[in-house]
C-alpha positions in Angstrom: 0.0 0.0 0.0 2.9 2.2 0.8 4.2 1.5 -2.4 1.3 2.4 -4.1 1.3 5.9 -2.3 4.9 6.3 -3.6 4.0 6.1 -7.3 1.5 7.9 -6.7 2.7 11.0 -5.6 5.6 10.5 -7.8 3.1 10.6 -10.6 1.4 13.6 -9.5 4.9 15.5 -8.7 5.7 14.4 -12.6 2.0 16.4 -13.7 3.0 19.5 -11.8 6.3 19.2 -13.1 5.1 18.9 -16.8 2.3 21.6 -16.4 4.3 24.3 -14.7 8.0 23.6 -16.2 7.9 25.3 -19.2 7.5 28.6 -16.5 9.3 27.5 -14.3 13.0 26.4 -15.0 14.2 26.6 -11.7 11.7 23.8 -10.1 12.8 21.3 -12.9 16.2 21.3 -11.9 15.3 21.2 -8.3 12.7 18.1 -9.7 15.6 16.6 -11.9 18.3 16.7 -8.8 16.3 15.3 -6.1 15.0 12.3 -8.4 18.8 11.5 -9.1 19.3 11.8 -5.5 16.8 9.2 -4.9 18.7 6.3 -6.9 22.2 6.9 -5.6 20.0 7.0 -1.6 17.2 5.7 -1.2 17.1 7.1 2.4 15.3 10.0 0.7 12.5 7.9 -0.1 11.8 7.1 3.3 8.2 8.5 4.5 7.5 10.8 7.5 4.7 12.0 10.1 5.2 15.7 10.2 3.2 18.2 11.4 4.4 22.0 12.7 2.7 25.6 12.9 5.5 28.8 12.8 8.3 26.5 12.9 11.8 27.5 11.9 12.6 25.9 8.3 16.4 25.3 9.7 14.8 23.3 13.0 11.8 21.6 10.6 15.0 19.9 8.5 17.1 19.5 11.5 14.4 17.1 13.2 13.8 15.5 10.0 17.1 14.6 9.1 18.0 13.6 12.6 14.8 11.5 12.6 16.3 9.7 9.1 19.9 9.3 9.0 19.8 12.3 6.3 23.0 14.7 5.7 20.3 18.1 5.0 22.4 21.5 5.3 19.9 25.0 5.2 22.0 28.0 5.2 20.5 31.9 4.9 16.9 31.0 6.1 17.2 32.4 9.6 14.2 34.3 9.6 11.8 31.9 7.3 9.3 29.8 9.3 6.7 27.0 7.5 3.5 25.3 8.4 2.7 22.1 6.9 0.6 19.1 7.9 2.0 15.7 6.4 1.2 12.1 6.8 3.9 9.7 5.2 4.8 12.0 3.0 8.4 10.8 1.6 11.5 12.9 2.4 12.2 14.1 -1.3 8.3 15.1 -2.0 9.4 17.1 1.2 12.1 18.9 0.2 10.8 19.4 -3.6 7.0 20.9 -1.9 9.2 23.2 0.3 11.6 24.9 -2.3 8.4 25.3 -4.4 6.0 27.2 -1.0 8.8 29.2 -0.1 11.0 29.8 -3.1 13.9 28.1 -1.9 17.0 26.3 -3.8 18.9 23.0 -3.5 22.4 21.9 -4.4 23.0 17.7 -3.8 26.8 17.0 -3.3 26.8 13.4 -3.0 24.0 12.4 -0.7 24.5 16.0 0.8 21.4 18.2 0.1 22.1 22.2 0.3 19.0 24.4 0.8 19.3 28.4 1.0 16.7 30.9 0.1 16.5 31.2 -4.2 17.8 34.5 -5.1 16.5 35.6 -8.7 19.1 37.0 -11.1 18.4 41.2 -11.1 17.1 41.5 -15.1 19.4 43.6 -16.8 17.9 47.3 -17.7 15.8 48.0 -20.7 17.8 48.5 -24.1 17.8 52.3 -24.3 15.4 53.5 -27.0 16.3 56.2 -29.1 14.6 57.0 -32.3 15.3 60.0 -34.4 13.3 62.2 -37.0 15.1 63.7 -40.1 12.3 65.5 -41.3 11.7 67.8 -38.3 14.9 67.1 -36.6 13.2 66.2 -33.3 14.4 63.7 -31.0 11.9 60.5 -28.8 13.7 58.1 -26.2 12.7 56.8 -23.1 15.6 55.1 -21.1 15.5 53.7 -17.7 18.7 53.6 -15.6 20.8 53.5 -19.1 24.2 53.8 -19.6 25.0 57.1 -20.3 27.4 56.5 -23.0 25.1 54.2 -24.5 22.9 56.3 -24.7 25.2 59.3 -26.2 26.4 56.2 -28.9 23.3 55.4 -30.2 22.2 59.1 -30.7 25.1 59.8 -32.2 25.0 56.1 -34.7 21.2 58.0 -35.2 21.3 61.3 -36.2 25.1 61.9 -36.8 25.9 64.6 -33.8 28.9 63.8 -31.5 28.0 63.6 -28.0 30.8 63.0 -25.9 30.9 61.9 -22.1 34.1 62.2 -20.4 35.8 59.5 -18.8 34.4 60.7 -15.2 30.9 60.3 -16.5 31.1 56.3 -17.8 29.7 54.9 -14.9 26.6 57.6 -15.0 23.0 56.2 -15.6 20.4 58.5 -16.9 16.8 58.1 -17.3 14.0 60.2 -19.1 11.4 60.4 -21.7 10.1 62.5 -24.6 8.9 62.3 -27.6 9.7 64.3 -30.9 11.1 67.5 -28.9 12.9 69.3 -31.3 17.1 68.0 -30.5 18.5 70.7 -28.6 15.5 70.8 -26.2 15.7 66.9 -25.7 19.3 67.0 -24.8 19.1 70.2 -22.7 16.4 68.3 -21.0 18.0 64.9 -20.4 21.0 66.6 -19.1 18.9 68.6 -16.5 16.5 65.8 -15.8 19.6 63.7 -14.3 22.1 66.4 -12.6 23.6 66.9 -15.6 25.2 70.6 -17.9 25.1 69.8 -21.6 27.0 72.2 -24.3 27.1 73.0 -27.8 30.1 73.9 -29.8 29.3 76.8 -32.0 28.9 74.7 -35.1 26.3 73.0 -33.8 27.7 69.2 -34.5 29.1 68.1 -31.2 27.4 68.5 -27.9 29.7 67.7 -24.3 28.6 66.4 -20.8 29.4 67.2 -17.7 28.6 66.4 -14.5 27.3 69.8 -12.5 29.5 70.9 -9.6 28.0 70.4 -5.8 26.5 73.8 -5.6 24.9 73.8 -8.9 23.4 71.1 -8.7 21.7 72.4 -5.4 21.0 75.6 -7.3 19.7 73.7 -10.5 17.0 72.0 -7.8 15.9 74.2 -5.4 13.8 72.4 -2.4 11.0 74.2 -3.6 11.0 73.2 -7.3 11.5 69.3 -6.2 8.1 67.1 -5.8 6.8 66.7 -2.7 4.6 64.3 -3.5 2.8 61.9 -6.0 -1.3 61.7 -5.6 -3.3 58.2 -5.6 -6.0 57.5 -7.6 -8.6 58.6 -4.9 -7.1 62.3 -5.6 -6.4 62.0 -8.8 -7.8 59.7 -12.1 -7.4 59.6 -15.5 -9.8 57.6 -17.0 -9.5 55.6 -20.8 -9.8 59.2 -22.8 -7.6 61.1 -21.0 -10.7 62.9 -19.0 -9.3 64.1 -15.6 -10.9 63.8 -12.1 -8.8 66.0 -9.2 -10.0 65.5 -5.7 -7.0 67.1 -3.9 -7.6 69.1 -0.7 -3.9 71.1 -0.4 -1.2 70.4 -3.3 1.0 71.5 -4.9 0.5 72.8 -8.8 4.2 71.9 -9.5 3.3 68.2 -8.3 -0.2 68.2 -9.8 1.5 69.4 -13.1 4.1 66.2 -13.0 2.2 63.6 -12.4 -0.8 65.1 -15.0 2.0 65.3 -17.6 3.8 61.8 -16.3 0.4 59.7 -16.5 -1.2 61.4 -20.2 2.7 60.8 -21.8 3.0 65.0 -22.7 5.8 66.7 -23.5 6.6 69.5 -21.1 9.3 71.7 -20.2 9.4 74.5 -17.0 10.4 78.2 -18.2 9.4 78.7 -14.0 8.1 75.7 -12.1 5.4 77.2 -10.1 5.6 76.9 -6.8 2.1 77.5 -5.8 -0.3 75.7 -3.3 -4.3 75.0 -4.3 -6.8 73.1 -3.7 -8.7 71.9 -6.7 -12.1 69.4 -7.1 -13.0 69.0 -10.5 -14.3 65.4 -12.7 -14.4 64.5 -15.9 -12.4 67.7 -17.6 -9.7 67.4 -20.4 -6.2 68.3 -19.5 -6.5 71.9 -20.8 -9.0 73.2 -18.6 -7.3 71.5 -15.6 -4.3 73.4 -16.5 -6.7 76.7 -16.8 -8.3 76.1 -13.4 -4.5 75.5 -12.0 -3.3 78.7 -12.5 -6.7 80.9 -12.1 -5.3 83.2 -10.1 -1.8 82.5 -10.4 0.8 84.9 -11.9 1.9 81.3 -13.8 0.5 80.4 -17.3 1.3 77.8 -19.7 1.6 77.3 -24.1 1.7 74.6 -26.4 4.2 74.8 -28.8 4.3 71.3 -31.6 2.7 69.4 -28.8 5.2 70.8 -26.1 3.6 72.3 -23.0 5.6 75.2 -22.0 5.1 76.7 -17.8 6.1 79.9 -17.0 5.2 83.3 -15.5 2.8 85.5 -17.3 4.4 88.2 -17.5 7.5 87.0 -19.5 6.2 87.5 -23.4 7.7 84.0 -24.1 4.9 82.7 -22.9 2.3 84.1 -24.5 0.3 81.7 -26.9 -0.8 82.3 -30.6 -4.1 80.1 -31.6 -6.1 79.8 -34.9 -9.7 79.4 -33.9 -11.2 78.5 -36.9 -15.7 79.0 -37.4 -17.7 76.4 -38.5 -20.9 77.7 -38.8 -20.6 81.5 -39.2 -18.2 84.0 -40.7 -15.9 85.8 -39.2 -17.5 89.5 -40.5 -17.9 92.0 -37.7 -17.4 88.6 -35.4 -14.0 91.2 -33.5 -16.7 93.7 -32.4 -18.7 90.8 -30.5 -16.3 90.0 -28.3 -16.9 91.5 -25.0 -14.5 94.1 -24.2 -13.0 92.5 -21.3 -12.4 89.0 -22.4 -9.6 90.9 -24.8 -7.8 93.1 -22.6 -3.9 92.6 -23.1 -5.0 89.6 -25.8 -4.6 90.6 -29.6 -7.6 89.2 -32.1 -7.3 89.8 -35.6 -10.0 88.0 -38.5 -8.7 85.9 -40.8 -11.2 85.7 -43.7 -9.0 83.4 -45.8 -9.6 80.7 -43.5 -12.8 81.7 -41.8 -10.9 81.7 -38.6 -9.7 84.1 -35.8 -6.4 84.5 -34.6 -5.5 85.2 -30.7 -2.5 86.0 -29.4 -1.8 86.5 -25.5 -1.8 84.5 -22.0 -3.1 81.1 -23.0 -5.9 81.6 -20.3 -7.5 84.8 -21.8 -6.8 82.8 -25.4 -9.2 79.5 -23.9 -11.6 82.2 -22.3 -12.1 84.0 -25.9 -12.4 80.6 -27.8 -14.9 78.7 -25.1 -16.8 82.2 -25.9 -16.6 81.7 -29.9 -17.4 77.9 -29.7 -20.2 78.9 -27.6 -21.6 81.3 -30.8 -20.8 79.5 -33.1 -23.9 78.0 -34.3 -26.0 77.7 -37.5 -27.3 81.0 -38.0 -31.4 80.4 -39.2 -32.1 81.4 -43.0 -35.5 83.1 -43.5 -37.0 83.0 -46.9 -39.9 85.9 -47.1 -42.9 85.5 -49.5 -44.6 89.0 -50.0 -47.5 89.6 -52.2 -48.1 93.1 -52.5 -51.8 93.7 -53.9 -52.8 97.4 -55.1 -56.4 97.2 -55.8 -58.1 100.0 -57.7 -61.9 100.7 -58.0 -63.4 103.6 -60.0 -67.3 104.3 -60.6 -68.5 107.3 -62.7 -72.1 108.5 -63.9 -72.2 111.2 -65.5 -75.3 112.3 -67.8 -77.0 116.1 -68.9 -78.3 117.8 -72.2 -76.6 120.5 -73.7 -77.5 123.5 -76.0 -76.2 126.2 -78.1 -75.7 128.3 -81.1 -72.3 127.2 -83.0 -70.3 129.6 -85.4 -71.2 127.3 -88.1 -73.6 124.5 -88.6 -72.9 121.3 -86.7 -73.1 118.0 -88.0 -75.5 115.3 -86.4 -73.5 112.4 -84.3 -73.7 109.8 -82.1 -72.6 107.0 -80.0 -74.9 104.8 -78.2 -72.1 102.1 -76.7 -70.8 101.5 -74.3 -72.7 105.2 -73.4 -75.1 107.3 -75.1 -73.6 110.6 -76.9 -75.4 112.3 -79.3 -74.7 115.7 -81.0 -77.8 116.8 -83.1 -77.7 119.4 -86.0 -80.2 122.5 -86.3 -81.7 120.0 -89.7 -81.8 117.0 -87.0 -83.5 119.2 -84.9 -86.0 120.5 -86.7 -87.1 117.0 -88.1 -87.7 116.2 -84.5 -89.6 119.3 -84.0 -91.4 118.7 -86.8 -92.5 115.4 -86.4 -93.8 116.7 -83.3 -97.8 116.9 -83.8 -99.6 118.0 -80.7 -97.0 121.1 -80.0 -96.0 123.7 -82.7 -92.6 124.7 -80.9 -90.9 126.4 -84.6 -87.7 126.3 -86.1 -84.3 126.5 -84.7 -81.4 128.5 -86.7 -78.8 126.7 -88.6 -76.1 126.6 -86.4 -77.8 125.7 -83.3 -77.1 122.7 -81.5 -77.6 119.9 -78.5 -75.6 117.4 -76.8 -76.8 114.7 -75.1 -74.4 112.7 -72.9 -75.2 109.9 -70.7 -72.5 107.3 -69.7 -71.6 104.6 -66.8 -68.3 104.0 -65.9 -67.5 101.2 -63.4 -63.7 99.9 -63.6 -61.7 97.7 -61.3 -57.5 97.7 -61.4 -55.8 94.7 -59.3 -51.8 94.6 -59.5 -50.4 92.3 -57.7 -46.8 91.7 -57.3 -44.6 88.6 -55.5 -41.5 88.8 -54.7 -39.3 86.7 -52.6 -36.6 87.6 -50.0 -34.0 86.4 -47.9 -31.4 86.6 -45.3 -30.2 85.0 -42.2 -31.4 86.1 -38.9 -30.6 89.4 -37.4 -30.0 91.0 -40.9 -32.2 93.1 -42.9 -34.1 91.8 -46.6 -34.5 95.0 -48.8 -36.3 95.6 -51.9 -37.2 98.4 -54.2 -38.2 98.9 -57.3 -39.8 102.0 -58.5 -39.9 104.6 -62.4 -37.8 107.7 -63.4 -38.7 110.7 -65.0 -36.8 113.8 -66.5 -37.5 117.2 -66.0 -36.0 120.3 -67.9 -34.5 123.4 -65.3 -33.5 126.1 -67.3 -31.3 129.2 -66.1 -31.1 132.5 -67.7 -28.5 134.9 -66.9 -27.2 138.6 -68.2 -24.3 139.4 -68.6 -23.1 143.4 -69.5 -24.5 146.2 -67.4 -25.0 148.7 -70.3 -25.9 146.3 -73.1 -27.3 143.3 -71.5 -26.9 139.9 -73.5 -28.9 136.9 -71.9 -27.4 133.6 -71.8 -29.5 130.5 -71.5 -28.3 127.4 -70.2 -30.6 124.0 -68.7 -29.9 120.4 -67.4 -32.0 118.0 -67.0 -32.8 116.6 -63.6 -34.5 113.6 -62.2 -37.8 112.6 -60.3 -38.0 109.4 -58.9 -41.1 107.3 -57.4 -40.4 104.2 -56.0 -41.7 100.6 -54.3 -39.0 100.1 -51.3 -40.0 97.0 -48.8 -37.3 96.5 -45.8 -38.0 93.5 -43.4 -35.8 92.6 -40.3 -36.8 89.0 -39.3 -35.2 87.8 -35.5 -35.8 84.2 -35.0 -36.8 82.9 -31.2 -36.3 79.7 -29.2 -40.0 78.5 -29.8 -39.8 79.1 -33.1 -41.8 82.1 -33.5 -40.6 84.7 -36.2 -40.7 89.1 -34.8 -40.4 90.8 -38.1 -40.1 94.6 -38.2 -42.1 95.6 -41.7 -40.8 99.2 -43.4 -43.2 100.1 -46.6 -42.9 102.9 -48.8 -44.7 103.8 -52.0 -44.2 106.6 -54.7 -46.5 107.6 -57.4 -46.3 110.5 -59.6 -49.0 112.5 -60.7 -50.0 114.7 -63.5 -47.4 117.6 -64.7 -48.8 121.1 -64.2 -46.7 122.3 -67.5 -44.7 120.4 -70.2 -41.7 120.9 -68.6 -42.6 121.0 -64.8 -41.1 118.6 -62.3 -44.1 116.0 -61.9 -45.7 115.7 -58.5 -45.8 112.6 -56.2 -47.4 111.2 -53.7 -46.5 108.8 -51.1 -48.0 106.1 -48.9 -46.1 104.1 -46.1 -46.2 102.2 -42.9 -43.9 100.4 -40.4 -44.9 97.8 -38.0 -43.4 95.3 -36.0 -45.1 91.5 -35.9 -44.7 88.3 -34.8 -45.9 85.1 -36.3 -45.4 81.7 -36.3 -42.8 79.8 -39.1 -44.7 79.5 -42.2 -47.7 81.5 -41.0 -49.3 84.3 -43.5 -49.8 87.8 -42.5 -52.0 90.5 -43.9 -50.4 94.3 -43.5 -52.8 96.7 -45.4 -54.9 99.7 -44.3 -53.6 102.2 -46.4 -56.5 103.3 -48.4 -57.3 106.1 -50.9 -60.4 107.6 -51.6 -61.9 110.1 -53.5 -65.7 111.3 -54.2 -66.1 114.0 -56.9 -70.2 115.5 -57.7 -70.5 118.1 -59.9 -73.2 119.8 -62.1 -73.7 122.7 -64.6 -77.0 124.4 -65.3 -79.1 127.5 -65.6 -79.2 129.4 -62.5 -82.3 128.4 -60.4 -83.1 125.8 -63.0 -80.4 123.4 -62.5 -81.8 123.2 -59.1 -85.5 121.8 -60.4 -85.5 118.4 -59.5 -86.6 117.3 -63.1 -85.7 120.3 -64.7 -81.7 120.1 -64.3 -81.6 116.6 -66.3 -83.3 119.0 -69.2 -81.2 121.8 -68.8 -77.7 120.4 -67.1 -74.8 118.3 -66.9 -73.9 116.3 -64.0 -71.1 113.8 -63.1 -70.7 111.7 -59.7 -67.4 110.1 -60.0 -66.0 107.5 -57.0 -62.5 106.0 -56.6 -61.6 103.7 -53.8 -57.7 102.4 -53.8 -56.1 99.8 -51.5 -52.8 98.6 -51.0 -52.7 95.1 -48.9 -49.2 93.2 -47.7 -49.3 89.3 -47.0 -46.4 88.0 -45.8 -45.1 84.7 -45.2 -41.6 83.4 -43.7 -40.0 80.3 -43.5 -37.3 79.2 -41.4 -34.5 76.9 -43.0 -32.1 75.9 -40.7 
């Protein structure tokens, strides 16, 4: 049964060994020895009772080998102490379950087992990594603990400047990281980031090292300038997208700044590090308006120069930041003037209408101040198309009717028209026939050149002109239209020149009358989507000349009013009517006043004109 038990667990140590030794090396050797140590003793197969809590691995083997006649030497283990529970377990299960627990390692010299604590072979730093970028002569590497004349060959094998590192230096490890910062800055900052003075010759080509002396290198890191501190994720996160969340009570912005820059992989360098304490609670912001709230209130600012964030004091000019802000849905026209006055004290804005864009120049905060307020306007501006029917509507009604008579310088001839009205112009020969013919009453004759008129006519005419134009404009700016007649007019000037023998000089020009149609409309366009319109009408007409050659009169009608309608509603605007009533008659004195008598012996005429002008209007809003 014991037997059994023995190939058992042999079989089971040969599974763990063939699951886990392709990752684990150093327990196959440890396997290999101890099975080899087994044929040449096979003391080591012997099975023991053991069972301890805390005990010291040293005294655990001690007992055990004591117990079995074993030759078990543990050297460096002072400190480590096991708890294991075994029944008949055999001696090298033991030994091979106990390197593998508590990372230990065995040497057999003969039938002499060595056990000491399994030291793992330090892994040799990372290759350094150095890439360089011909086209824009920038510089990335990111080196941990590197060599620093490794690091000064492979730049050199790289972009074909001589770095050299004196002989003091070859024992110096340096560490940074940047990517594509133009050369000089990325060896300027390497140097500085690890205690270090870099220099240029004056062609440019070969660049020197050397280590700072004692006091410079306190002056180069001043206690203020060095971190303090490094904030946990509780204070502050930085999610997937590089959204920021600060919870940090009292900190430093230098530190804040650093770790900010460390965890989102930026390129920075310090003009000034500012040494300034906050306290900042914001979530889910992007890294430039952290860096905003950071120095609200600060005399510190900060630029971005080809991806490089740049810290330093306001006040020095070299860190003043120049943005393009370009407009997506509106044009930069008149867009200066909008800006309120104080969001551009001490910042330069100038449009660029090449490129629909403004361009800021100043402390990067007042910069994101004016271009959070330009994002914030810049929205699609609402295009209003106008349909106007403008409807002048005429109406004219004349009767006019009366009977006529009188003696002519010479005989008249009979006429007459009986459509559309009744005119008749009799003769003294028509005349006389009708007298004539006249049977009950002898009335006599009339003389040759006498004559009547008989008039009678009904007039009744309607004018409608209608016109329909359509407008329009974007919100906020005013539709206009016009449309209207000429006409010329002769002015002359005489003048006389002499005193004693005047001679009179005549000179004219022609000038110009004009009557016009003019329709303005200023549309603004409102949340709910109602439409106030401000409605300017004026109309010209010209009347009749007094002379050939007088100016012609005109007359003129208007209105404004201001409306409000809904988007795609009609509107009627009218109201401004003109009307005119004309009676008149002509008649014998006292006669013309006889009710029947004045048809016999007058003329009369009752004329009526009625004209209106009427507006619709009708807006729609295309967004």
């Amino acid at each position: 049964m014991k037997r059994l038990r023995g190939i058992f667990c042999f079989l089971l140590c040969l599974f763990t060994v063939s699951a886990y030794g392709q990752s684990d090396d150093r327990l196959a050797v440890i396997e290999r020895r101890l099975d080899s140590l087994a044929v040449r003793d096979t003391l080591y197969l012997a099975e023991v009772d053991v069972s301890v809590g805390k005990m010291p691995l040293a005294e655990l083997l001690r007992s055990v080998a004591k117990v079995n006649a074993l030759s078990i030497s543990v050297k460096g283990a002072g400190d480590l102490v096991v708890t294991c529970n075994f029944n008949r377990a055999r001696v090298v299960d033991l030994l091979y379950f106990l390197c593998k627990e508590y990372t230990l390692d065995l040497e057999v010299i003969g039938n002499i087992v060595s056990i000491w604590p399994y030291a793992k072979t330090p892994a040799p730093p990372p290759e350094p990594k150095v890439v360089y970028y011909p086209n824009d002569t920038t510089l990335s590497y990111d080196l941990i603990a590197a060599s620093l004349t490794e690091v000064a060959r492979r730049i050199t094998d790289s972009c074909g400047v001589n770095l050299i590192v004196p002989q003091s230096l070859y024992g110096q490890r340096v560490s940074g990281y940047v990517a594509r910062m133009p050369f000089a800055e990325a060896i300027f900052t390497l140097a500085s980031t690890n205690g270090l003075e870099a220099s240029c010759d004056k062609s440019g080509r070969t660049w020197t090292f050397e280590a700072l002396p004692v006091d410079d290198k306190a002056s180069a890191s001043p206690s203020p300038y060095r971190r303090r501190m490094t904030y946990g994720s509780s204070q502050l996160a930085i999610d997937s997208l590089g959204r920021i969340t600060a919870s940090i009570g009292r900190g430093n912005v230098y530190d804040i700044l650093l770790d900010v820059c460390e965890e989102l992989h930026l390129d920075y360098f310090f003009i000034a590090p500012p040494n300034v304490q906050t306290g900042i609670f914001v979530k889910d912001v992007d890294v430039e308006t952290l860096f905003d709230v950071l120095f609200t209130g600060t005399p510190y600012t900060y630029y971005v120069e080809e991806g490089i964030y740049m810290f330093g004091e306001a006040k020095d000019e070299k860190v003043f930041s120049t943005k393009v802000i370009p407009m997506v849905y509106r044009t930069v026209d008149n867009l200066t003037e909008i800006i309120p006055d104080n969001l551009k004290k001490k910042i330069q804005v100038t449009a660029f209408p090449d490129l629909n864009s403004m361009i800021c120049s100043g402390d990067q905060r007042a910069v994101s101040r004016i271009e959070h307020f330009l994002k914030s306007i810049d929205k699609t501006v609402p295009l209003i198309t106008i349909e106007v029917m403008i409807v002048d509507a005429s109406k004219e009604v004349m009767l006019e009717a009366g009977l006529g008579l009188g003696v002519g310088t010479k005989p008249t001839k009979t006429t007459a028209t009986f459509s559309p009205g009744v005119e008749m112009t009799l003769g003294a020969e028509a005349i006389n026939n009708v007298l004539d013919a006249t049977g009950i009453v002898r009335l006599g004759r009339v003389t040759e050149n006498f004559y009547a008129n008989l008039k009678m006519m009904d007039d009744n005419g309607t004018i409608d002109l209608r016109s329909t134009p359509k407008l329009s404009t974007l919100n906020g700016h005013v539709a206009t239209l016009s449309s209207g007649e000429m006409q010329y007019y002769k002015e002359t000037n005489n003048t006389y020149m002499g005193t004693q023998n005047p001679v009179q000089s005549t000179s004219y020009v022609w000038k110009n009358v004009e009557a016009n149609m003019t329709l303005s409309i200023l549309p603004y366009v409102s949340q709910d989507g109602h439409i106030t319109m401000t409605v300017e009408l004026t109309q010209s007409e010209f009347t009749s000349r007094t002379e050939a050659e007088a100016p012609p009169g005109t007359t003129t009608r208007s209105f404004k009013s201001m409306i409000r309608v809904q988007n795609g509603e009609t509107v009627l605007l009218g109201g401004i009517d003109r009307n005119s009533h004309e009676k008149s008659s002509q008649g014998l004195p006292f006669i013309a006043r006889v009710p029947v008598l004045r048809w016999i012996f007058g003329k009369h005429k009752n004329s009526r004109q009625d004209r209106r002008l009427n507006v619709f209007i009708k807006p729609t809003v295309i967004y």
